[in-house]
KOLDRENVO-784152 format. One record per residue (C-alpha): residue in three letters; x, y, z. Coordinates in pm, whole numbers, padded with zeros to 5 digits, always signed. Example, Ala and Ser with C-alpha at 12.3 -4.5 7.8 and 13.67 -1.06 7.14 Angstrom:
ALA+01230-00450+00780SER+01367-00106+00714
***
This chain:
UNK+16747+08411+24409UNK+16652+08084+24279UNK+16327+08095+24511UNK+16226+08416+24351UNK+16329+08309+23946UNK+16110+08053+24075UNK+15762+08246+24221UNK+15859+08512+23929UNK+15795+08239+23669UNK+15470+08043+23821UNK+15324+08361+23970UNK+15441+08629+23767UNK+15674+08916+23863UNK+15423+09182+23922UNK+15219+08947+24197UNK+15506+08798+24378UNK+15540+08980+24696UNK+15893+09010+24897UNK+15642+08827+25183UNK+15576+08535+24966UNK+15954+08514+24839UNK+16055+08511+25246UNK+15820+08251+25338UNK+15916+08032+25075UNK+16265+08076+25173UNK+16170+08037+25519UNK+16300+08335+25670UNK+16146+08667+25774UNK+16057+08930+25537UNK+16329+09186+25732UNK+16570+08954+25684UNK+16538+08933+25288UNK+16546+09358+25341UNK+16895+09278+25450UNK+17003+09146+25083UNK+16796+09297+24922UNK+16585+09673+24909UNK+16316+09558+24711UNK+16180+09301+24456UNK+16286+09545+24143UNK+16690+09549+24340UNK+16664+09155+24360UNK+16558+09117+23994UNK+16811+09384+23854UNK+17061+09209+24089UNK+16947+08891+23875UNK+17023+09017+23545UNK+17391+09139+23664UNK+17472+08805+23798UNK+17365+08616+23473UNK+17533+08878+23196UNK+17914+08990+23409UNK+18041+08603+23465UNK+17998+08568+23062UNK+18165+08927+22997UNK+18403+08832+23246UNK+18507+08462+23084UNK+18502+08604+22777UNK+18743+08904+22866UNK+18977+08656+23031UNK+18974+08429+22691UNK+19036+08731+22510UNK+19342+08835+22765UNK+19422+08509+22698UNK+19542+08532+22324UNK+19536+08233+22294UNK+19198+08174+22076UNK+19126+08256+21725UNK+18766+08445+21594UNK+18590+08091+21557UNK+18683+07949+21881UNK+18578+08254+22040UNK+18232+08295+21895UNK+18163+07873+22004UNK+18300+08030+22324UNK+18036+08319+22335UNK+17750+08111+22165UNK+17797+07829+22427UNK+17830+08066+22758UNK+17512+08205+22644UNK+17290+07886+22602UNK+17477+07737+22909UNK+17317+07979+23107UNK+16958+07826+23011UNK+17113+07477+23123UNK+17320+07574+23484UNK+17033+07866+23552UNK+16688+07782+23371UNK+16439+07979+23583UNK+16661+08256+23594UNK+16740+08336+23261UNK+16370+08269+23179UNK+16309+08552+23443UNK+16584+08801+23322UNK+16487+08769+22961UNK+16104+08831+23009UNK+16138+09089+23269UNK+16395+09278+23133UNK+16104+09599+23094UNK+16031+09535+23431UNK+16378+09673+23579UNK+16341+10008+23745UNK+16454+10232+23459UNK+16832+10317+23653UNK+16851+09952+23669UNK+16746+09902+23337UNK+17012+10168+23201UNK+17323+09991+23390UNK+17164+09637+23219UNK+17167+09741+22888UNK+17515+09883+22883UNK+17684+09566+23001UNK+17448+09415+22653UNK+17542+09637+22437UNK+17924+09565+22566UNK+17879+09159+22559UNK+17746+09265+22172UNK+18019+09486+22074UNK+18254+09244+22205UNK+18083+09022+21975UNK+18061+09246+21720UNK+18434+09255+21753UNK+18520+08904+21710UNK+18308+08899+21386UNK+18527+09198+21310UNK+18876+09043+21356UNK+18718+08730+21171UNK+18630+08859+20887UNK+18983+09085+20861UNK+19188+08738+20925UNK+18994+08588+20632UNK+18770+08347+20864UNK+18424+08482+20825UNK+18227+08616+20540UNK+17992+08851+20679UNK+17861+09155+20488UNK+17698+09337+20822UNK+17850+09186+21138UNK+17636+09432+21389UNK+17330+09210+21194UNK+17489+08865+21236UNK+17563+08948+21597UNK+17235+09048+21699UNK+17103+08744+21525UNK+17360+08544+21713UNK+17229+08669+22014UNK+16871+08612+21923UNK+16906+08257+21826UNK+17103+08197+22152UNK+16874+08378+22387UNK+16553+08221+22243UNK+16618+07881+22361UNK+16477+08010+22713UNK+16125+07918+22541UNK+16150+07576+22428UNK+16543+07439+22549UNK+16501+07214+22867UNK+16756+07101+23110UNK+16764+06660+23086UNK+16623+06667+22747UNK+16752+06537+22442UNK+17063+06781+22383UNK+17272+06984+22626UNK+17332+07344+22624UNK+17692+07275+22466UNK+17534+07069+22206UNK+17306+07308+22138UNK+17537+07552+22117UNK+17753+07383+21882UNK+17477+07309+21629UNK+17420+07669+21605UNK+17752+07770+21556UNK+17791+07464+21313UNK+17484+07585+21097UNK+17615+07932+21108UNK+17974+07859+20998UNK+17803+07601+20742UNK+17476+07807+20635UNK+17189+07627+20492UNK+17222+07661+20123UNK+17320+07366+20003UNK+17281+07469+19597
***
């Protein structure tokens, strides 16, 4: 999959063939048929192996017990901008090809979203009933959780200055903190 995140992002989704993805591999075009039916079933099956591993730590934290609202949101926050560190190309290709998914595909993708949001929703619920948070609309302040974390895919490089987990914490630190310093 990497080879294809990769020939997705320098040639662009629509003009990278399943030849060109085999020979770059260096295997036959049949045998990438055997893993995958087509380009649009290897790029949905790209999006479903970024988003279930962080729905699945997150259910197994929450299982857990064993962590309160704010040490589950750095949790969520910094699974989310990891992924831009462990799986750059990837995530670059899953979050600008999302409208590209056959529209089945696309369906089963945005239900396991919307689940990693209301799961995130939830934790900004339970926070603010436990006295921990201060938020007036948390289905706002999760979706602009999620757009601060997913943005980094434009500018956030693997190597460079900060790591994803330092990233991560600085947004969750300027959250908890907010900006207003008056």
């Amino acid at each position: 999959m990497k080879v294809a995140a990769d020939l997705f992002a320098t040639r662009a989704y629509e003009e990278t063939s399943m030849e060109a993805i085999a020979q770059q591999v260096g295997i036959r075009k049949a045998s990438l048929y055997y893993y995958f039916s087509s380009k649009d079933d290897l790029l949905t099956q790209m999006h479903q192996e970024r988003i279930e591993p962080i729905i699945y730590a997150h259910q197994q934290r929450l299982d857990s017990g064993e962590l309160g609202p704010p040490a589950l949101l750095l949790a969520m926050m910094t699974d989310l901008v990891s992924l831009l560190e462990t799986h750059p190309g990837d995530m670059r290709v899953v979050l600008e090809h999302y409208s590209e998914l056959p529209e089945a595909a696309r369906a089963r993708i945005t239900e396991q979203g919307e689940r990693y949001r209301r799961m995130l929703v939830d934790i900004l619920d339970r926070g603010v009933a436990e006295g921990q948070f201060a938020i007036g609309e948390p289905n706002l302040t999760a979706l602009a959780i999620l757009g601060m974390c997913s943005s980094t895919h434009q500018w956030f490089r693997p190597g460079g200055k900060r790591t994803a987990t330092q990233i991560a914490r600085y947004f969750y630190d300027t959250l908890m903190s907010g900006i207003d310093n008056t």
